[in-house]
mmCIF file of the C-alpha atoms, coordinates in Angstrom:
data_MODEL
# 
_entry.id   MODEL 
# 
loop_
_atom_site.group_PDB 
_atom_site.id 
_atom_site.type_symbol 
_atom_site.label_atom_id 
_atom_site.label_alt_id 
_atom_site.label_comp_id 
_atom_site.label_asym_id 
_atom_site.label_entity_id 
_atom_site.label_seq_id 
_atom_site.pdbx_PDB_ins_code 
_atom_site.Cartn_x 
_atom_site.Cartn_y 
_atom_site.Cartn_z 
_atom_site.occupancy 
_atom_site.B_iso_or_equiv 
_atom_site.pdbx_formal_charge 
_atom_site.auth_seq_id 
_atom_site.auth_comp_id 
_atom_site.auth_asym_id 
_atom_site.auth_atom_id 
_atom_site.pdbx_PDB_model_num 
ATOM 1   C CA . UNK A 1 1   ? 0.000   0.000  0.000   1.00 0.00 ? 1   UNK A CA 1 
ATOM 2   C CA . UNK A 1 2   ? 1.258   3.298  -1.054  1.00 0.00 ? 2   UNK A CA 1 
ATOM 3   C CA . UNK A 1 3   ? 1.600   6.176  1.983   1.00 0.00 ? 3   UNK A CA 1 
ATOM 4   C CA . UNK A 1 4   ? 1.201   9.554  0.697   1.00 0.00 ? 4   UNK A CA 1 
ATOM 5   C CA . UNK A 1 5   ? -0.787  12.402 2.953   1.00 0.00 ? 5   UNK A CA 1 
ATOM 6   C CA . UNK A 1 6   ? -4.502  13.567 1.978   1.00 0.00 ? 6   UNK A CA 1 
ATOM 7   C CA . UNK A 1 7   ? -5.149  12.988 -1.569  1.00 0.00 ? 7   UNK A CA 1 
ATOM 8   C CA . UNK A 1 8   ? -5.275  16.578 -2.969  1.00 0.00 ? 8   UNK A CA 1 
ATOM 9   C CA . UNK A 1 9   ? -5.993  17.247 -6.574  1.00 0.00 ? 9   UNK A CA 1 
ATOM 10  C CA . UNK A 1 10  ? -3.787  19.553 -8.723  1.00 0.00 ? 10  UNK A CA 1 
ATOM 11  C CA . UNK A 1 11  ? -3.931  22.966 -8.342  1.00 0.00 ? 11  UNK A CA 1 
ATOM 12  C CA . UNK A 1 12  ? -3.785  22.848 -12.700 1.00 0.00 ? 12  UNK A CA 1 
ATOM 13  C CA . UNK A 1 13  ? -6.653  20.734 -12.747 1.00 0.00 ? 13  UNK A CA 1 
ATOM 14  C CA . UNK A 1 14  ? -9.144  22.680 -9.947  1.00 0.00 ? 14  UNK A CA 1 
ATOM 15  C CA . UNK A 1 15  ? -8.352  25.422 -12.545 1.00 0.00 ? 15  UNK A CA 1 
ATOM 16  C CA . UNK A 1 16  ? -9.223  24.090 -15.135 1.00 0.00 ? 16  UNK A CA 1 
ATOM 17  C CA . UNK A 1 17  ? -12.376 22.217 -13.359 1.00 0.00 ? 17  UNK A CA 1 
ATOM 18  C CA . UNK A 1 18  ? -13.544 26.005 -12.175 1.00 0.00 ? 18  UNK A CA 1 
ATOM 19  C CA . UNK A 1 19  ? -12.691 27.061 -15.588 1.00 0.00 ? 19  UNK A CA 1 
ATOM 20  C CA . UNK A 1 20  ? -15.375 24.529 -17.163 1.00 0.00 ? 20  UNK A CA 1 
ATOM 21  C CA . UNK A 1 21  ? -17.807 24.846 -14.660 1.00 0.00 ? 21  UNK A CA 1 
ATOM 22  C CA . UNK A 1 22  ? -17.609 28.978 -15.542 1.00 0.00 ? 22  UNK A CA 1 
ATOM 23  C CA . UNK A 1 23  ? -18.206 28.473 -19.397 1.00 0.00 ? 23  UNK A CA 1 
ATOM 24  C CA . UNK A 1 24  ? -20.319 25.649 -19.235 1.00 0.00 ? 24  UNK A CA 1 
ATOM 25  C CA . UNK A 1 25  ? -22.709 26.060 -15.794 1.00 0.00 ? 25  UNK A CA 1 
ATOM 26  C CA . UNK A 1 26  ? -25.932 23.780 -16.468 1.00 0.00 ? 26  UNK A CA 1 
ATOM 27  C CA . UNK A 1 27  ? -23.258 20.901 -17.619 1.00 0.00 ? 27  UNK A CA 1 
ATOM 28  C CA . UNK A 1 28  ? -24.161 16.851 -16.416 1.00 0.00 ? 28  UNK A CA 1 
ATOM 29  C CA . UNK A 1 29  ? -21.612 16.549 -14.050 1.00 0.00 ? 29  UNK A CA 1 
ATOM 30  C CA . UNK A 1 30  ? -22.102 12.587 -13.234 1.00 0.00 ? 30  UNK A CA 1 
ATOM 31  C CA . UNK A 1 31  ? -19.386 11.833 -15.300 1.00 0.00 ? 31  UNK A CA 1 
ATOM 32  C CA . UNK A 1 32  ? -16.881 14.056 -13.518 1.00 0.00 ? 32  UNK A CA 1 
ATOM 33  C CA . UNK A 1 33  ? -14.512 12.844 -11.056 1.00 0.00 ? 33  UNK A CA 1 
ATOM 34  C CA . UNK A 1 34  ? -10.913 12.832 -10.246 1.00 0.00 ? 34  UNK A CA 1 
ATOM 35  C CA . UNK A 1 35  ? -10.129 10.204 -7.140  1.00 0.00 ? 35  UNK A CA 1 
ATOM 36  C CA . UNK A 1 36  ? -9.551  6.912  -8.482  1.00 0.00 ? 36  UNK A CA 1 
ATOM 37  C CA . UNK A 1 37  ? -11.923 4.070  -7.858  1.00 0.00 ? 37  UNK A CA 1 
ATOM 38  C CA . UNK A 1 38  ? -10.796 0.118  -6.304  1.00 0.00 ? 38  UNK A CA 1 
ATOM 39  C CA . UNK A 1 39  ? -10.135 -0.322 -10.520 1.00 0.00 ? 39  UNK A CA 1 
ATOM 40  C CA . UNK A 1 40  ? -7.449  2.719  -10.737 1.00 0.00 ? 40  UNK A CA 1 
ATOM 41  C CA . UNK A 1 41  ? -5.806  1.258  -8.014  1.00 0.00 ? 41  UNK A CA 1 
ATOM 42  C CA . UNK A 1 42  ? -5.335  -1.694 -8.845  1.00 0.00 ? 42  UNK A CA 1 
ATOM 43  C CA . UNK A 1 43  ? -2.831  -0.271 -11.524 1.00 0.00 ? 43  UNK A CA 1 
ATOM 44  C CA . UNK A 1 44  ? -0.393  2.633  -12.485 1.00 0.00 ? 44  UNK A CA 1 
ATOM 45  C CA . UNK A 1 45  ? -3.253  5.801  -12.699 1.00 0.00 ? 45  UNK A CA 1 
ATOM 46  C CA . UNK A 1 46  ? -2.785  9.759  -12.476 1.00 0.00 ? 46  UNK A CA 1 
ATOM 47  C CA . UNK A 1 47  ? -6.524  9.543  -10.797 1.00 0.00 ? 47  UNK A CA 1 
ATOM 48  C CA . UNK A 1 48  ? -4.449  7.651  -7.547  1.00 0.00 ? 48  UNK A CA 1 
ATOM 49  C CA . UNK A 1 49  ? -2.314  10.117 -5.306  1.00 0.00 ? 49  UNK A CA 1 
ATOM 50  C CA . UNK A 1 50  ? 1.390   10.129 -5.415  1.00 0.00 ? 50  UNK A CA 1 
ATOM 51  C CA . UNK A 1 51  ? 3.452   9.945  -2.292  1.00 0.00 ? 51  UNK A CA 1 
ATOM 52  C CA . UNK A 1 52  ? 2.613   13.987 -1.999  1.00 0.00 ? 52  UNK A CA 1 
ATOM 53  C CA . UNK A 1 53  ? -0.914  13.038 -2.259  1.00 0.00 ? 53  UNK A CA 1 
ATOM 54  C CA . UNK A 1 54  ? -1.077  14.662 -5.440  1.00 0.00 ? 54  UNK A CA 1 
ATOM 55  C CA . UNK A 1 55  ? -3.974  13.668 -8.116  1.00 0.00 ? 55  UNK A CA 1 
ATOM 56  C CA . UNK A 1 56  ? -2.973  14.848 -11.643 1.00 0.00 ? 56  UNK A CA 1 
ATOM 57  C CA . UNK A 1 57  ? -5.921  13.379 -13.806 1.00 0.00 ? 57  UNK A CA 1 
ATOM 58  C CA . UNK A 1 58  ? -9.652  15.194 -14.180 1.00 0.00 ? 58  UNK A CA 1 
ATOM 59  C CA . UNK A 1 59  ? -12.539 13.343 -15.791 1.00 0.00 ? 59  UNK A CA 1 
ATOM 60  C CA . UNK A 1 60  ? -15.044 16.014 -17.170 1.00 0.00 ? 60  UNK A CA 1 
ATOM 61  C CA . UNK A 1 61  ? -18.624 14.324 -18.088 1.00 0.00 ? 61  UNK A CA 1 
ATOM 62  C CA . UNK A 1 62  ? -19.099 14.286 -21.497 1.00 0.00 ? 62  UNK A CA 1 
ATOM 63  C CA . UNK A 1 63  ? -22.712 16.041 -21.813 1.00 0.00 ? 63  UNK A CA 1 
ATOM 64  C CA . UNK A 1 64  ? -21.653 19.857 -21.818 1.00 0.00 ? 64  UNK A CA 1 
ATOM 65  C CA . UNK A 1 65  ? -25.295 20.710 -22.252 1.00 0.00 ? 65  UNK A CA 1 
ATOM 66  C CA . UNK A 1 66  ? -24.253 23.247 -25.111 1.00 0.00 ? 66  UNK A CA 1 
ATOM 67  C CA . UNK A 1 67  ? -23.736 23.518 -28.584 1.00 0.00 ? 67  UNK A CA 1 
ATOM 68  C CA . UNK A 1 68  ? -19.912 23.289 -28.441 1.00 0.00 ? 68  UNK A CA 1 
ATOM 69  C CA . UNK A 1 69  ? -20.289 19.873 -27.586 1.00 0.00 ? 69  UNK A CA 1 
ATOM 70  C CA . UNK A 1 70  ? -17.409 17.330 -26.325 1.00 0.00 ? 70  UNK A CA 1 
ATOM 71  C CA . UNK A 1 71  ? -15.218 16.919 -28.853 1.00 0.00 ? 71  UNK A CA 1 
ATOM 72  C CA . UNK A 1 72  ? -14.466 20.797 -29.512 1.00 0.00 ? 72  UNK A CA 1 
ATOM 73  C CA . UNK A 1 73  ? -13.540 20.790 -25.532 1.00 0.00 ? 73  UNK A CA 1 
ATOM 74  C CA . UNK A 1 74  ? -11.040 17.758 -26.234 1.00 0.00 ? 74  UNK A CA 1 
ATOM 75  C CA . UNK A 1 75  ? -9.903  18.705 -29.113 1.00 0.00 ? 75  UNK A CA 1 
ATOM 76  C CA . UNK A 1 76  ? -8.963  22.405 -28.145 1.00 0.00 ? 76  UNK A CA 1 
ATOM 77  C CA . UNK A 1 77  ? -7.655  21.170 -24.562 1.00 0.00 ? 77  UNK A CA 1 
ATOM 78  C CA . UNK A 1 78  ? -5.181  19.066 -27.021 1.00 0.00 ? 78  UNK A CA 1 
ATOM 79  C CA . UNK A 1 79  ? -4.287  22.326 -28.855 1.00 0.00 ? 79  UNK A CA 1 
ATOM 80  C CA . UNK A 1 80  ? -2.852  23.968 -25.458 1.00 0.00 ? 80  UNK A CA 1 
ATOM 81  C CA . UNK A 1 81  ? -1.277  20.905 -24.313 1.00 0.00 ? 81  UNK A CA 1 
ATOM 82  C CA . UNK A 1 82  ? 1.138   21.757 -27.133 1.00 0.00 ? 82  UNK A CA 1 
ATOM 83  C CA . UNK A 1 83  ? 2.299   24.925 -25.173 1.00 0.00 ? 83  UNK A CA 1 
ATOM 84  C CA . UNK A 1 84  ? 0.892   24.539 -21.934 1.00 0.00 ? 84  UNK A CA 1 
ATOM 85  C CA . UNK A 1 85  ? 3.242   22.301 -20.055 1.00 0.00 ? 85  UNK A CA 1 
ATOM 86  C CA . UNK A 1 86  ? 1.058   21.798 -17.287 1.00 0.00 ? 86  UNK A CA 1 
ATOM 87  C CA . UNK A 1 87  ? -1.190  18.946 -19.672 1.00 0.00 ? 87  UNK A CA 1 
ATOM 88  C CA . UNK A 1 88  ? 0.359   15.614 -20.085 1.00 0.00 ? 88  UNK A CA 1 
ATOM 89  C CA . UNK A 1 89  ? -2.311  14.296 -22.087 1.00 0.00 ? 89  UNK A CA 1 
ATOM 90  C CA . UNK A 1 90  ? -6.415  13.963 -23.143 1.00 0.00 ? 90  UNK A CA 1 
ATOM 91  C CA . UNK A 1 91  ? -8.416  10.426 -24.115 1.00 0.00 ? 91  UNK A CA 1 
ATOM 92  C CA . UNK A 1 92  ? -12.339 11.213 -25.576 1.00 0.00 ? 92  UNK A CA 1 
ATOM 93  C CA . UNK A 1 93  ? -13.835 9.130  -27.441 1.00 0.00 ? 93  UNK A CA 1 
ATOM 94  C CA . UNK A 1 94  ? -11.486 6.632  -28.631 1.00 0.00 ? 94  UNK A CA 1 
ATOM 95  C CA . UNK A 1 95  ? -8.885  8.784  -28.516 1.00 0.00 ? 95  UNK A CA 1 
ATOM 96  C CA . UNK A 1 96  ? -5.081  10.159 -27.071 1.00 0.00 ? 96  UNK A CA 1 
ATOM 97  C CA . UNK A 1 97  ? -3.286  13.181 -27.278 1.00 0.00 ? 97  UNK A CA 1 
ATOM 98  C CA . UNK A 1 98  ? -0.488  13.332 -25.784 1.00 0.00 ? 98  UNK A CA 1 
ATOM 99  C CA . UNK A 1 99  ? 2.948   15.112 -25.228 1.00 0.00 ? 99  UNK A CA 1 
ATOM 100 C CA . UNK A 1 100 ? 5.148   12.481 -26.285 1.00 0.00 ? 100 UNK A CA 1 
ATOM 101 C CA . UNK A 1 101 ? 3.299   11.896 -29.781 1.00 0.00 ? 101 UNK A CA 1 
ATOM 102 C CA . UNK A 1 102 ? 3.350   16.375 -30.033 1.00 0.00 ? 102 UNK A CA 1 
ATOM 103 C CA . UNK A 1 103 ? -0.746  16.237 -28.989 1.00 0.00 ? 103 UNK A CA 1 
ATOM 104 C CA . UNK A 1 104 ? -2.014  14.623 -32.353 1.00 0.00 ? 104 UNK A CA 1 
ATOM 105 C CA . UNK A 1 105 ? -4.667  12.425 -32.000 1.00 0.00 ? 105 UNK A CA 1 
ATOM 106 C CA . UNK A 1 106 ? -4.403  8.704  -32.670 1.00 0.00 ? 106 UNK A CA 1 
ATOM 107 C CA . UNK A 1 107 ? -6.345  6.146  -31.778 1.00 0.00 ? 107 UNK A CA 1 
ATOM 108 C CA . UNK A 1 108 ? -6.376  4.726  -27.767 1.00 0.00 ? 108 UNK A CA 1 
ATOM 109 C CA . UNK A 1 109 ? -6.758  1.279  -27.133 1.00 0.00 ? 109 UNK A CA 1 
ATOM 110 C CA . UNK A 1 110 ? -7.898  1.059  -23.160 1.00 0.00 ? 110 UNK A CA 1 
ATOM 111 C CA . UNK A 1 111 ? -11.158 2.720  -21.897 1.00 0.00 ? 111 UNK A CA 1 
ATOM 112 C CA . UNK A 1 112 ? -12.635 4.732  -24.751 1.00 0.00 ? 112 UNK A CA 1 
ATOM 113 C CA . UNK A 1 113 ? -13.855 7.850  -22.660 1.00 0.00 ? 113 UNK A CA 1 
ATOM 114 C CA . UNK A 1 114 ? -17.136 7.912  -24.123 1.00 0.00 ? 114 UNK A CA 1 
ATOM 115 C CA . UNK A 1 115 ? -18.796 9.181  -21.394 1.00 0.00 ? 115 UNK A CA 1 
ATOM 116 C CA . UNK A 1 116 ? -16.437 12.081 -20.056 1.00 0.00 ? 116 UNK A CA 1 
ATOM 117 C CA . UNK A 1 117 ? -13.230 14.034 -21.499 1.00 0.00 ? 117 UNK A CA 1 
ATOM 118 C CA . UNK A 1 118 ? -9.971  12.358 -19.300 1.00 0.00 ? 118 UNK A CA 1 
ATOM 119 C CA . UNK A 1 119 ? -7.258  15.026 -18.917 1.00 0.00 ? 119 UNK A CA 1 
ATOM 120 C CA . UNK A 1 120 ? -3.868  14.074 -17.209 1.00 0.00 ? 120 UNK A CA 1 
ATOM 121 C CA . UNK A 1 121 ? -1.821  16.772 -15.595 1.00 0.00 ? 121 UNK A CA 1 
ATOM 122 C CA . UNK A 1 122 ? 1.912   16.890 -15.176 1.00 0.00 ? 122 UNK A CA 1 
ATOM 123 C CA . UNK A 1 123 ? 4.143   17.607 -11.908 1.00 0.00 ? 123 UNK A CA 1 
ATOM 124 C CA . UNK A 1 124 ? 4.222   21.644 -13.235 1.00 0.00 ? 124 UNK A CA 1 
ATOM 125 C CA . UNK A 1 125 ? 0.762   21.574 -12.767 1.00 0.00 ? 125 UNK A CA 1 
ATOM 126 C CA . UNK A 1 126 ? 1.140   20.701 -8.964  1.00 0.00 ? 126 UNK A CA 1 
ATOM 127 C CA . UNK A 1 127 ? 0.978   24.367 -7.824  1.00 0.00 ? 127 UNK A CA 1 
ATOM 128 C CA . UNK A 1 128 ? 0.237   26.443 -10.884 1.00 0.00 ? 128 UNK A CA 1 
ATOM 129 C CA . UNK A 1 129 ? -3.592  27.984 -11.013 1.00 0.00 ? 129 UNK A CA 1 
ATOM 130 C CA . UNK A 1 130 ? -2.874  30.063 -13.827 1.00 0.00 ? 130 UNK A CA 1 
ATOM 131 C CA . UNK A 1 131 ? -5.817  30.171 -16.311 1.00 0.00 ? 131 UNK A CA 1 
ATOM 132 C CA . UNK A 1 132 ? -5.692  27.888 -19.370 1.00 0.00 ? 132 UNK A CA 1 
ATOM 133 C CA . UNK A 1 133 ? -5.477  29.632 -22.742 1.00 0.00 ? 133 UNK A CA 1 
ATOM 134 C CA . UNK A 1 134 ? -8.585  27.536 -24.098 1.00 0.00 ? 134 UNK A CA 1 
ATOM 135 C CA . UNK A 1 135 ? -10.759 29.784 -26.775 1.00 0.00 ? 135 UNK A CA 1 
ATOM 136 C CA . UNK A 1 136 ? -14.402 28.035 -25.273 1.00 0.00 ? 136 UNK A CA 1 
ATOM 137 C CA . UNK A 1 137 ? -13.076 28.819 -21.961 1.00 0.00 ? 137 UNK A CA 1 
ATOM 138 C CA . UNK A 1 138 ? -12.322 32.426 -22.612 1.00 0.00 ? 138 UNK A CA 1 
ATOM 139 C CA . UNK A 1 139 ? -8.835  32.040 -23.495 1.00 0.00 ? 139 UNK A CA 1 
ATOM 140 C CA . UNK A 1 140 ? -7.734  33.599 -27.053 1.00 0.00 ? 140 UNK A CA 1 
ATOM 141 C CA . UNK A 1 141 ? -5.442  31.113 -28.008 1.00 0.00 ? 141 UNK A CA 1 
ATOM 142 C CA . UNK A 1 142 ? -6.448  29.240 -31.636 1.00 0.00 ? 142 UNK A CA 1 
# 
């Protein structure tokens, strides 16, 4: 059994959680979660704590309740993973982006994510709560 202190998530991904939660207010949130379950720890997951107690993985539910829909999310959380050091990676649908493939999609071959948008943080995202630069968050990047 791993010893860490309290389980605390990632100061990148409560951003990015509040972030959502700001654009997208009447979103399903059944989906969401970040803790991992008795199946994440059974095996190597960013939703278990480290020996900090840090959690760097955020599961968003799928059903945005708004046009922009899923995908666009995904997709343009991929796009600032490319600059933003903080993301490690993001599985929807089928799908990975991730830092060590330079965030193109390809397809994923464990759980496809249908149901919620997985991000995984890295270790700069431990104590970082700047804003993400996401365009449907209210960032400008493209």
């Amino acid at each position: 059994m791993r010893s860490y202190s309290s389980p605390k998530l990632s100061k990148a991904a409560w951003i990015l959680r509040e972030q959502i939660d700001a654009a997208f207010p009447s979103r399903d949130r059944s989906s969401d979660g970040w803790i991992g379950d008795a199946k994440h720890r059974a095996r190597k997951s960013d939703h278990n704590p480290d020996a900090q107690g840090w959690v760097r993985a955020l599961d968003i539910d799928a059903d945005l309740r708004h046009p922009i829909g899923s995908w666009e999310l995904a997709n343009q959380l991929r796009k600032a993973g490319k600059t933003d050091k903080r993301i490690s990676y993001v599985i929807h649908q089928g799908r990975i982006a991730s830092r060590r493939f330079f965030f193109r999609w390809r397809k994923y071959a464990g759980d496809s994510h249908e149901r919620h948008i997985h991000i995984s943080f890295t270790k700069h995202g431990d104590k970082d709560m700047t804003k993400f630069d996401v365009p449907c968050l209210g960032g400008k990047n493209d």
